[in-house]
C-alpha positions in Angstrom: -144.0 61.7 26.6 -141.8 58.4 27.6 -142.9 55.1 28.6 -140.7 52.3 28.8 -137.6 54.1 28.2 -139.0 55.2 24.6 -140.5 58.4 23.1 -144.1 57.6 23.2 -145.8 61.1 21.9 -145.2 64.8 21.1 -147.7 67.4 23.3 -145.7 70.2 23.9 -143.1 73.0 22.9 -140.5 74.3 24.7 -137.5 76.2 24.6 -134.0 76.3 26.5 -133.2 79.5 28.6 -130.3 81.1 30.2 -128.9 79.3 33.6 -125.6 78.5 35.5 -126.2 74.8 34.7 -127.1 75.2 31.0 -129.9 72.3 31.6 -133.4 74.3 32.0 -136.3 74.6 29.3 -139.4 76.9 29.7 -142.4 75.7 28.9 -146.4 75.8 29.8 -147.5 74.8 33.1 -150.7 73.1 31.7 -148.0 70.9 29.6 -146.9 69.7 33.4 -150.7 69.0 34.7 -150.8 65.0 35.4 -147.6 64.2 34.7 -144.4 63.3 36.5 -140.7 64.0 35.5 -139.8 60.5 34.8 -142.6 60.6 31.7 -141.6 63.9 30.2 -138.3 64.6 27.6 -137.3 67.8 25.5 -135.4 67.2 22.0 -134.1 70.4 20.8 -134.1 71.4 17.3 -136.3 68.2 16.1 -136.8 67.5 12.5 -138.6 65.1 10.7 -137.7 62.3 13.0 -134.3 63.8 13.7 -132.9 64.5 17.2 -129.5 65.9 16.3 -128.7 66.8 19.9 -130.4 63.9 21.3 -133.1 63.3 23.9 -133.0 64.9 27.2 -134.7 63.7 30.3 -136.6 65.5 32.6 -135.1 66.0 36.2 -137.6 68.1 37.9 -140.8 70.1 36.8 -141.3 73.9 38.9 -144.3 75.4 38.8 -146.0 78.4 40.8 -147.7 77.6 43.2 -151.2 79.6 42.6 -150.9 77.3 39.5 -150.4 74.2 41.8 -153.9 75.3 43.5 -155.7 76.9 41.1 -154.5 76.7 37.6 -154.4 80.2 37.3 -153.8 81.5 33.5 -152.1 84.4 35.1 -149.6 81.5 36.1 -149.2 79.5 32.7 -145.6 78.7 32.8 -143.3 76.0 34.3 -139.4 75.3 34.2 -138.1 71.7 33.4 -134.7 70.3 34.7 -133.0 68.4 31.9 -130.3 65.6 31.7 -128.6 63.6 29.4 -126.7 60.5 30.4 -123.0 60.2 29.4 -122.9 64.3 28.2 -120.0 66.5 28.9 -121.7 69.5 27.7 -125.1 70.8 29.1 -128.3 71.4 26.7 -127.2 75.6 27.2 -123.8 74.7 25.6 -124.9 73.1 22.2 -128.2 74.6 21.3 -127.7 77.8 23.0 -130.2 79.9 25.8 -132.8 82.5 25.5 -132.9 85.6 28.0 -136.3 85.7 30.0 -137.4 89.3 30.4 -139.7 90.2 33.1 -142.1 92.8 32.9 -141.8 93.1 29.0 -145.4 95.2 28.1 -147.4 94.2 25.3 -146.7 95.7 21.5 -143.7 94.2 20.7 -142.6 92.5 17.5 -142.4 89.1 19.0 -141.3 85.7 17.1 -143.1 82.7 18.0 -142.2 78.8 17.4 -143.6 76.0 18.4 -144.2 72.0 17.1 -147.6 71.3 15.7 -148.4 68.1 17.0 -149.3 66.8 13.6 -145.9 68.1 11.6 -142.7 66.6 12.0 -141.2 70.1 12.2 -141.3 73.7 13.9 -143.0 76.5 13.0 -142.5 79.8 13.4 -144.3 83.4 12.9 -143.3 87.4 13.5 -146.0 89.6 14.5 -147.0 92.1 17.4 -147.8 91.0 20.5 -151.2 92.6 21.8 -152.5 93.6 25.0 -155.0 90.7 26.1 -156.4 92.4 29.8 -153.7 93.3 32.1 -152.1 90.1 32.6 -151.8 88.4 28.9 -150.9 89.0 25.2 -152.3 87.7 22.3 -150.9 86.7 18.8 -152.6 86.5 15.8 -150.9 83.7 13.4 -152.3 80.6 11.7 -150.9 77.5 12.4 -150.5 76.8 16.2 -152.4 73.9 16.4 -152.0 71.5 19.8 -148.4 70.6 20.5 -147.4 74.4 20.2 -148.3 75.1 24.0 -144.8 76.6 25.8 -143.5 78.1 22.7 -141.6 81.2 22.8 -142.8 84.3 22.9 -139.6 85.8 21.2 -137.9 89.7 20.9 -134.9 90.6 19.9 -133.9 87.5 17.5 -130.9 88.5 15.5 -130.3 85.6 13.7 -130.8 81.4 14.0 -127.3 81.0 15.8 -128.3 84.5 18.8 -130.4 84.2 21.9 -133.2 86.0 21.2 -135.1 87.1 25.2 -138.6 85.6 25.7 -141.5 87.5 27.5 -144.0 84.9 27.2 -144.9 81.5 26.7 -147.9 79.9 24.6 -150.7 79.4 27.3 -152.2 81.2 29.6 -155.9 82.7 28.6 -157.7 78.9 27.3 -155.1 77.5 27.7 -153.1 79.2 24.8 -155.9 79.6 22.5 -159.0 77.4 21.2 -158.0 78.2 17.5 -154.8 77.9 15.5 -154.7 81.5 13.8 -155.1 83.0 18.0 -152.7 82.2 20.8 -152.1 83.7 24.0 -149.6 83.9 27.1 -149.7 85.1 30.6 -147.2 88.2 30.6 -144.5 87.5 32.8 -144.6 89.4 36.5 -143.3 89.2 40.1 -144.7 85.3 40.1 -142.6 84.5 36.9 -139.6 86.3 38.8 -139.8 84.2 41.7 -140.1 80.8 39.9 -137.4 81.2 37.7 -134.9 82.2 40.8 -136.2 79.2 41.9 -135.2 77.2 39.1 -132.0 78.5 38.5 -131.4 77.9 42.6 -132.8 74.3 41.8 -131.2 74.0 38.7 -127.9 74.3 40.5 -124.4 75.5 39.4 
């Protein structure tokens, strides 16, 4: 959160995926809920009070629309348009971008982050990701307290420095999870499809 120009409070987790502009994060829509743009700001790679890429405002906040109406978990997930004042580079060229997979089924080794509210650090955890219904996935990992909501749901992770492709997010079914050892995330479907060509259209070149 920002107020007065300052970092005020951590709630959420993010991460940056692939676009033209290089400047979009994926995150939970239920991080967006009563908030505007102006108050919101991603810092990539934050550790112990470090920002060593910096702070980046948010431009714009897309989310579905049957989450606009009816927070529907089936619809947990929201883009952020990011900018830095005074870079020449965009967020996708110094921290890198994940893939977003659509469609991805459940039983994959995924890798999870996130940022505990109360560390000053990420976290991070490999296990499968279950079938939770038709239309979510659960983890089982300890840990994800609140401030994890919009991590990745990660497959394919070759190494700190590689994109890995993300087929979830953590939200969804309550919300992500009313324990820290359980989290969940709406699987990603036509819905997801359509908002993320929206935000790369949005996004711009």
């Amino acid at each position: 959160m920002i107020a007065g120009g300052k970092l005020q409070s951590h709630f959420c987790s993010g991460s940056v995926v692939d676009s033209p502009s290089g400047d979009l994060v994926l995150t939970a829509a239920h991080c967006t809920t009563g908030r505007t743009a102006a108050e919101l700001a991603f810092v990539p790679d934050f550790y112990k009070g470090h920002a060593p890429y910096g702070v980046w405002l948010v431009s714009r906040i897309i989310v579905d629309q049957n989450w606009q109406s009816s927070t529907d978990q089936d619809d947990d997930f929201a883009f952020l348009v990011v900018h830095r004042h005074g870079s020449t580079l965009s967020l996708e060229d110094l921290v890198g971008g994940e893939h977003v997979a659509i469609g991805a089924p459940a039983g994959a080794t995924v890798t999870v982050e996130g940022y505990p509210a109360d560390l000053n650090a990420q976290i991070s955890c490999q296990n499968t990701a279950l079938a939770y219904g038709t239309t979510q996935m659960q983890f089982d990992c300890g840990g994800y307290t609140d401030g994890t909501s919009g991590g990745p749901f990660l497959v394919n992770v070759m190494g700190p420095d590689s994109p890995g492709t993300v087929i979830g997010v953590i939200g969804g079914y309550e919300q992500g999870g009313s324990t820290p050892s359980v989290s969940y995330a709406a699987r990603f479907g036509v819905s997801m499809l359509q908002l993320y060509q929206t935000a790369l259209a949005e996004a711009g070149p």
